[in-house]
C-alpha positions in Angstrom: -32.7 -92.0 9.7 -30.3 -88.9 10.6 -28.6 -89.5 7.5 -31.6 -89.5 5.3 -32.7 -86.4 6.6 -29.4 -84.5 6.5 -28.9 -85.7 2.7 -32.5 -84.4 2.0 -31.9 -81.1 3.7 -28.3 -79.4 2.0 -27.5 -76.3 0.8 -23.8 -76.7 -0.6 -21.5 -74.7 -3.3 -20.9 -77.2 -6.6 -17.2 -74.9 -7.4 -17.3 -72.1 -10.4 -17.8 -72.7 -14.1 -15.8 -69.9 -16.5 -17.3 -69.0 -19.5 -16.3 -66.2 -22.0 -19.4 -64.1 -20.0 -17.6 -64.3 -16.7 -17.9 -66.7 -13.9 -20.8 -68.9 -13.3 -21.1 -69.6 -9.6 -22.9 -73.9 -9.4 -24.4 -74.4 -5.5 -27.1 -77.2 -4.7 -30.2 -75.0 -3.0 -32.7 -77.9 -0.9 -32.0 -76.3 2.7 -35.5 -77.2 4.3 -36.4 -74.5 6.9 -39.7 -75.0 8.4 -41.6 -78.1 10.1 -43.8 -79.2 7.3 -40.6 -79.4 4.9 -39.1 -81.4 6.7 -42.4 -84.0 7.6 -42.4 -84.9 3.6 -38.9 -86.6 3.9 -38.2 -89.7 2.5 -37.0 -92.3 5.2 -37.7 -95.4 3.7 -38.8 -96.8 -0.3 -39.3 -99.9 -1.2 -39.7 -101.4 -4.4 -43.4 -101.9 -4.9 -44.0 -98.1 -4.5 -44.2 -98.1 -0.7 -42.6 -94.8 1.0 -42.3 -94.1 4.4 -42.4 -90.3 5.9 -40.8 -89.4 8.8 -43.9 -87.9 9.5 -45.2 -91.5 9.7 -43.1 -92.4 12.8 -42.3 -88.5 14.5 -43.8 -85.5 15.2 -42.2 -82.4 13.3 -42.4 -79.0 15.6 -41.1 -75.8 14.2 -39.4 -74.4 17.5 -36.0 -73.6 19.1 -33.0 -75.9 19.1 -32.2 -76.5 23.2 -28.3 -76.1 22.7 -25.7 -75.1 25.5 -24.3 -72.5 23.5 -24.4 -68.7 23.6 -23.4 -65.6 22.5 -23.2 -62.1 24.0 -22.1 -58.5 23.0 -21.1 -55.5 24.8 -23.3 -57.4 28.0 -26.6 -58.6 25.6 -27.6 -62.2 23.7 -25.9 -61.8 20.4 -26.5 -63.7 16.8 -23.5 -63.8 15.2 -23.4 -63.9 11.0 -20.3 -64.4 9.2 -19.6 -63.0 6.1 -17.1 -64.6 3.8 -15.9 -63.7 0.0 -17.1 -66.3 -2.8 -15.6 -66.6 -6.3 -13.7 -63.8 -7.6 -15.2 -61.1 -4.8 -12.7 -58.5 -3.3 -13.2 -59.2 0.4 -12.3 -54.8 0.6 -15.3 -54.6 -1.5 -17.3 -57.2 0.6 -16.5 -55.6 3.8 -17.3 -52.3 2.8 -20.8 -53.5 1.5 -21.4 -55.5 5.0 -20.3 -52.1 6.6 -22.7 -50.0 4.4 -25.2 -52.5 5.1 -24.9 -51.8 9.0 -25.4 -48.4 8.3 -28.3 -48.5 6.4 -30.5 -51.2 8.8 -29.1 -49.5 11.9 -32.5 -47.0 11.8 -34.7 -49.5 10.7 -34.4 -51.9 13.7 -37.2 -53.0 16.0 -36.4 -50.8 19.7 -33.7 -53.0 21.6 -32.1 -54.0 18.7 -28.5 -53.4 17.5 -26.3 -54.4 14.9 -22.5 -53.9 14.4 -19.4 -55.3 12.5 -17.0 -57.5 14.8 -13.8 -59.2 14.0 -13.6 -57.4 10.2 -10.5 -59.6 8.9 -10.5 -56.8 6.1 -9.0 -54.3 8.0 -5.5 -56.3 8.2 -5.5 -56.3 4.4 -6.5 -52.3 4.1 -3.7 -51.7 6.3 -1.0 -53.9 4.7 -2.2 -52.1 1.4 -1.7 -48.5 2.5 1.8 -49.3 4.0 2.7 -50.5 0.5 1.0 -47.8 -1.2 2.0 -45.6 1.7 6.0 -46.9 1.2 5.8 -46.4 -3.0 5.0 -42.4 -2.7 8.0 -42.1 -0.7 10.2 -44.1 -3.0 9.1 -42.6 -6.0 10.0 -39.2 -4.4 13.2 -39.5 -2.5 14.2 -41.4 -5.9 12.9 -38.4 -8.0 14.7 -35.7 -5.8 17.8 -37.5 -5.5 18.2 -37.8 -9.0 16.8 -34.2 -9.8 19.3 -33.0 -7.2 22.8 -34.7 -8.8 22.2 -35.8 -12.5 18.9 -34.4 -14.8 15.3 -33.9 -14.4 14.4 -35.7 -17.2 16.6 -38.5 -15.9 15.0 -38.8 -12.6 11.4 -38.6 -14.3 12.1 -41.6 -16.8 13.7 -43.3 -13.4 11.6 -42.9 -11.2 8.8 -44.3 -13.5 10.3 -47.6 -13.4 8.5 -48.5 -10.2 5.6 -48.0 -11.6 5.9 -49.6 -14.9 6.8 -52.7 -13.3 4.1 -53.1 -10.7 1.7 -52.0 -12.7 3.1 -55.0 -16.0 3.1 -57.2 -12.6 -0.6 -57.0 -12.1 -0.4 -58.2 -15.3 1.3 -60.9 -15.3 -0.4 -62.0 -12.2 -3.6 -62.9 -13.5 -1.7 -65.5 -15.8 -0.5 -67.5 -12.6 -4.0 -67.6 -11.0 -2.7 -65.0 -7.7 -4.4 -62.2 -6.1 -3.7 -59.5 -4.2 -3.7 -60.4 -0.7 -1.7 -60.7 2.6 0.9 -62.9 0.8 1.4 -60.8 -2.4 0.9 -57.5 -0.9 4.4 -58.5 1.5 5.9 -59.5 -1.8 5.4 -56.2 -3.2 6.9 -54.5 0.2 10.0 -56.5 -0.4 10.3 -55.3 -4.2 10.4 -51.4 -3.8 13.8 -51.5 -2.3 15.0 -53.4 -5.3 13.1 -52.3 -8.2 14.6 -49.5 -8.9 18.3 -49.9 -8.3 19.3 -51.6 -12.0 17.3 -48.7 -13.7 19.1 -45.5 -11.5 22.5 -47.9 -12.6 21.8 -47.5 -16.3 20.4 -43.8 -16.7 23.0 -42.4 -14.4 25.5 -44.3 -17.0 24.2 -42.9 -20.2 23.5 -39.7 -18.3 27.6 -39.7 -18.1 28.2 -40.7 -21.6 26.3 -37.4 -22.8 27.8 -35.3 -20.5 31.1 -36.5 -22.3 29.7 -34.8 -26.1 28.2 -38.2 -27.2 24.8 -38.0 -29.2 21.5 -39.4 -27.6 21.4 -42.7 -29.9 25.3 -43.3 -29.6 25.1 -43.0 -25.6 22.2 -44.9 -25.5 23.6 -48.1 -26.7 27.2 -47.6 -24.9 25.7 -46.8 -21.8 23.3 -49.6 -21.7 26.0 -52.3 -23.4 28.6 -51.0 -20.5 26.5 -51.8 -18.3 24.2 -54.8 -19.1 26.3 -57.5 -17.9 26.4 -56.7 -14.1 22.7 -55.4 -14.1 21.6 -58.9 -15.5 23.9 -60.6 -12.8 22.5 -58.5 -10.0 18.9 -59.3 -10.9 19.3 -62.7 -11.7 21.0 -63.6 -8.4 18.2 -62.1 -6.4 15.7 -64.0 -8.9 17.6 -67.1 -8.0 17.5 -66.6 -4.6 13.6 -66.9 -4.7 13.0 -69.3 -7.2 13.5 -72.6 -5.2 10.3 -71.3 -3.2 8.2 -71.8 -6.4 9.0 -75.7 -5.5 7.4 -76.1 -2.7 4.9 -78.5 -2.2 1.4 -78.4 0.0 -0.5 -76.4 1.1 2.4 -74.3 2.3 3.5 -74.0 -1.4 -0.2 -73.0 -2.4 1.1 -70.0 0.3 4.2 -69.3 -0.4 4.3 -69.6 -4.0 3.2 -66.5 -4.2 5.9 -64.5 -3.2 8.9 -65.9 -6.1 6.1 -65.3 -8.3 5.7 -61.1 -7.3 9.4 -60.6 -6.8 10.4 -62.5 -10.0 8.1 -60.8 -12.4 8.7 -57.5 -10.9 12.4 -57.8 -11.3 12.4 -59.1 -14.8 10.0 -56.4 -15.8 12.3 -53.6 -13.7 15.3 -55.4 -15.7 13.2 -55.0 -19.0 12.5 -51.7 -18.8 16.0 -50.6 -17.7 17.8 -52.1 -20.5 15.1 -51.3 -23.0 12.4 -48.5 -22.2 14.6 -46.5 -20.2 17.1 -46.0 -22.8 15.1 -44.9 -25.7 13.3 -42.4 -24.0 16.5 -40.8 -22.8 17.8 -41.6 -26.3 15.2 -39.2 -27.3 15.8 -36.9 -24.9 18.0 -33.6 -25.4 19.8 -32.4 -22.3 18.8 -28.7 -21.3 20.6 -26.2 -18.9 17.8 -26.5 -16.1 17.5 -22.5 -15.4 16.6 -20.8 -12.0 17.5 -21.9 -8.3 17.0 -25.8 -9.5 20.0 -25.3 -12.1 22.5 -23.3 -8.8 21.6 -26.2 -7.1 22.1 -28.9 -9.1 25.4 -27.2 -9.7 26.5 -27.1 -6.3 25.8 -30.6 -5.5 27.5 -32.1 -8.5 30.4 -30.2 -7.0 30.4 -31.4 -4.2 30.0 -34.9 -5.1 32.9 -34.7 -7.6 35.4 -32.9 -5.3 34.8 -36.1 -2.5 34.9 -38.6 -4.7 38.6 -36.7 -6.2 40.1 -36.0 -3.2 38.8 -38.1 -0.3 37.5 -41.5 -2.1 40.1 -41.6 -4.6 42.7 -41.1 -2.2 41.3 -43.9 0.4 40.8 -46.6 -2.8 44.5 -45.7 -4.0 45.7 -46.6 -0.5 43.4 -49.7 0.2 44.6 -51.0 -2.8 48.4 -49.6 -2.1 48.2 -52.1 0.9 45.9 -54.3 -0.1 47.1 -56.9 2.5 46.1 -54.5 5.4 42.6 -54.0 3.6 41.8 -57.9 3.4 43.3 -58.0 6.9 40.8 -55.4 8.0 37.8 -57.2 5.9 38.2 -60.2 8.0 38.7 -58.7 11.3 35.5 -57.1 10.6 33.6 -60.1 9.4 35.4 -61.9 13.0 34.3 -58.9 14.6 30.7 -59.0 13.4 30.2 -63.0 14.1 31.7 -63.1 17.5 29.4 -60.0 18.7 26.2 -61.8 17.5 27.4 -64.9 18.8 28.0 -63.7 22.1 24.9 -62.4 22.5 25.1 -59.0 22.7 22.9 -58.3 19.4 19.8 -59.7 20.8 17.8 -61.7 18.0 14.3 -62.7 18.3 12.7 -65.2 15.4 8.9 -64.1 16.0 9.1 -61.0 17.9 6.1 -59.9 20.5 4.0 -57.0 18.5 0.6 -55.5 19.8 -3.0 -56.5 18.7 -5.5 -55.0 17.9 -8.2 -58.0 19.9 -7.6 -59.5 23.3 -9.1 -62.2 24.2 -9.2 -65.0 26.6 -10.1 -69.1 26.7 -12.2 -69.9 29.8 -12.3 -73.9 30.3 -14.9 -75.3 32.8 -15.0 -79.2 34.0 -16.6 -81.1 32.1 -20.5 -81.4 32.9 -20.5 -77.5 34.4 -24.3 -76.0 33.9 -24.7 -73.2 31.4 -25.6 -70.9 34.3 -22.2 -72.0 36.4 -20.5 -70.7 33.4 -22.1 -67.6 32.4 -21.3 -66.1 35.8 -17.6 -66.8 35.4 -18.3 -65.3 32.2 -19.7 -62.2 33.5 -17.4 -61.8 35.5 -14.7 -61.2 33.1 -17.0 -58.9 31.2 -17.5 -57.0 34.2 -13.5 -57.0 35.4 -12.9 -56.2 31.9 -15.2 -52.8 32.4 -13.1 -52.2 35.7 -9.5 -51.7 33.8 -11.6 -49.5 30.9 -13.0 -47.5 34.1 -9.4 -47.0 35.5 -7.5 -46.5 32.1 -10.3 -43.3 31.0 -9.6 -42.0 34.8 -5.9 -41.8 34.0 -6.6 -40.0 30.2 -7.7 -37.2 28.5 -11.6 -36.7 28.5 -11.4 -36.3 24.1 -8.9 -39.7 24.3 -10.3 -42.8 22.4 -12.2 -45.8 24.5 -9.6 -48.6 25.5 -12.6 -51.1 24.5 -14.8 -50.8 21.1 -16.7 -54.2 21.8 -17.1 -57.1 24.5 -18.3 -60.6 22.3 -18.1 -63.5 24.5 -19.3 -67.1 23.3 -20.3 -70.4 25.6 -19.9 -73.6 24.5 -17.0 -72.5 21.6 -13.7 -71.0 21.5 -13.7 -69.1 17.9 -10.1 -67.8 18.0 -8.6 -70.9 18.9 -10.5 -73.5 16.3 -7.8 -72.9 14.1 -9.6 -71.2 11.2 -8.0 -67.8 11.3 -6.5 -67.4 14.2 -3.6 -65.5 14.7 -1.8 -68.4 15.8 -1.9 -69.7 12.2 0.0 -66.6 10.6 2.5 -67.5 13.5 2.8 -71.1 12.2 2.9 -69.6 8.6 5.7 -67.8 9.2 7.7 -70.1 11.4 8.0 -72.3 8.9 8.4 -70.0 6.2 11.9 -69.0 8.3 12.2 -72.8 8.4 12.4 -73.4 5.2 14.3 -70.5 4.3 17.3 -71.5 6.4 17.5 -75.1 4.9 16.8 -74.0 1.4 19.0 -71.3 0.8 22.2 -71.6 2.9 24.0 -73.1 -0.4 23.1 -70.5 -2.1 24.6 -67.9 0.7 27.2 -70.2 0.7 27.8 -69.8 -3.0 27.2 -66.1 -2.7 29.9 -66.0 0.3 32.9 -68.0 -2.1 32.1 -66.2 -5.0 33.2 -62.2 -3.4 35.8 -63.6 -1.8 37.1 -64.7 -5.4 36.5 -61.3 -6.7 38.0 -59.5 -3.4 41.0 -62.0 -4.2 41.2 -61.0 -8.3 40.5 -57.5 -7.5 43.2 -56.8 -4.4 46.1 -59.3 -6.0 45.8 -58.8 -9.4 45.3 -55.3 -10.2 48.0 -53.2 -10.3 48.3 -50.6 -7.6 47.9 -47.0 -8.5 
């Protein structure tokens, strides 16, 4: 009979539907709500016609569920409503309309009612979004000023809009492979701006030298980038290679980490594009001008200074590490030594998943089993009311302007939400032990690999070059 009535009663989503028009959202509505719904159920139907009720055999009464679970906030009984994204919804946007939806009730409450936001997931993924947001303005300037400051402004314009160009053709691309921006891609994206715009600074600093030699704009166009295609493409592919195996990875921890080979790769191949091709024909295009004023003096002087240490003081340390080029791979390797007995002795501490601050405390209060509600809720009151005590003492030791060590109290009986596994933060720990995991057993060949192949050039270039 309980299944009849559950089956009768459901309210469940059916998945999405895509149509030219946008997304069509399928969900089964028959949730029954009040006493007399419920008294028309079907238990039993025979085949000559015959259908038993449950009203037949109970009596339905529209009342209270007697449950040994609770909920309190800030010291009152709470209701607690969560609020999840469906479909295609931006959980930023849903989280601002839950919050403007606070805002707007708050007045129009009966007297002794509240209502606030609690636990808002959202504000992780804000954060996370104005650190990489945060991180990009400072790139694109300190790559813009550097460059101003040694080669050409129109250089370090063209440059510096690299990192754009390729985030912005990696949204793109993006949508193709079904990923979002979230926790995941967002990190990918962090990992990208210290690499995007390397290959693109390598070729306009070299074309940028071929016109400063007399060349024309098309003619140093094409030997700057041919010069220095080959080692660009190497340098990009080897970091695409060192990703790629993690597009291979199967479960639900491949649904996860997917994501990140997928950011990094397209933004690198785009960055790669647009260095060998973009970036060259619009300096290409581009005459160079005597940049007048204070910018020009300065520009001057730095360019001297670079040029005089890289005469005097680095050309005269290369011509003697390559004079005794025994004594410089001796040196290499008493560094490397060096290097691997200090971290193996323990003196360069190393910790896996390091201890960071949160922004919720909470704590797991277990009672034997067959405790009485009321047993419980004083144990539970007590915390609230030791919790009070340290705000007390902390605000006694601050400034009277200072923030409040506590925003909110929410305490539940009879369930422990941050520990049901389904969001906790013990599940981004598990996330990204196993990401390290996997990490260490996929890619040490390729390390490996990486390792053999400079100590084959360090060989070619220290015993088989001629020395100066």
């Amino acid at each position: 009979m309980v299944q009849e009535i559950r089956q009768s009663s459901i309210d469940l989503p059916g998945g999405s539907i895509k149509t030219p028009g946008g997304e069509i959202l399928l969900r089964t509505k028959g949730q029954k709500y009040h006493g007399i719904e419920f008294e028309n159920t079907i238990i039993l139907a025979r085949n000559d016609g015959t259908k038993l009720y449950l009203k037949d055999i109970a009596e339905v009464i529209d009342g209270f569920e007697d449950s040994d679970k609770a909920a309190r906030f800030d010291g009152k009984p709470a209701a607690t409503v969560n609020v999840f994204r469906v479909g295609n919804q931006g959980a930023l946007d849903v989280a601002e309309t839950v919050k403007q939806y606070v805002r707007q009730i708050q007045d129009r409450l009966p007297e002794g009612v509240s209502i606030a936001t609690w636990f808002d997931r959202s504000l992780v993924l804000r954060s996370r979004l104005e650190l990489l947001l945060r991180n990009a303005y400072l790139g694109l300037i300190l790559v813009f000023l550097s460059l101003t400051f040694f080669l050409d402004l129109k250089l370090a314009f063209w440059t510096t809009m690299g990192i754009p160009i390729s985030f912005l053709g990696s949204f793109w691309l993006l949508s193709r492979f079904n990923v979002s921006i979230n926790m995941i891609s967002l990190f990918a994206f962090i990992i990208c701006l210290g690499l995007v715009v390397d290959d693109a600074i390598v070729v306009g600093e070299n074309i940028f030298s071929y016109r400063q030699k007399g060349l024309s704009a098309k003619e140093a166009g094409i030997r700057g980038v041919k010069e220095i295609a080959a080692p660009v493409i190497s340098a990009v592919l080897t970091t695409v290679l060192a990703f790629f195996p993690l597009i291979f990875t199967s479960g639900l921890l491949g649904k996860i980490m997917k994501t990140i080979p997928i950011v990094v790769i397209s933004v690198l191949l785009l960055s790669l594009v647009e260095a060998l091709f973009i970036l060259p024909a619009h300096l290409s295009g581009a005459r160079l001008r005597k940049t007048p004023g204070l910018m020009a003096k300065m520009q001057e002087r730095m360019c001297c200074g670079l040029n005089s240490f890289i005469t005097n003081n680095f050309t005269r340390l290369l011509n003697r590490a390559i004079t005794w080029r025994y004594t410089t791979l001796a040196a290499g390797i008493a560094i490397l030594l060096t290097t691997l007995g200090y971290v193996g002795g323990g003196h360069l501490k190393f910790s896996l998943l390091p201890k960071i601050e949160i922004d919720n405390m909470w704590a797991s209060l277990t009672m034997p089993q067959g405790t009485l509600r009321k047993e419980t809720e004083k144990v539970v009151r007590r915390l609230e009311k030791a919790a009070y005590q340290v705000e007390q003492q902390f605000e006694s030791l601050q400034d009277a302007n200072a923030p409040s060590l506590i925003r909110h109290i929410a305490t539940n009986i009879g369930e422990q939400p941050f520990t049901s596994g389904k969001g906790g933060p013990e599940v981004g720990c598990l996330i990204c032990t196993i990401f390290f995991n996997f990490f260490h057993a996929k890619f040490v060949y390729i390390l490996f690999g990486s390792f053999i192949i400079n100590i084959c050039l360090l060989y070619h270039n220290l015993f088989k070059t001629k020395s100066c």
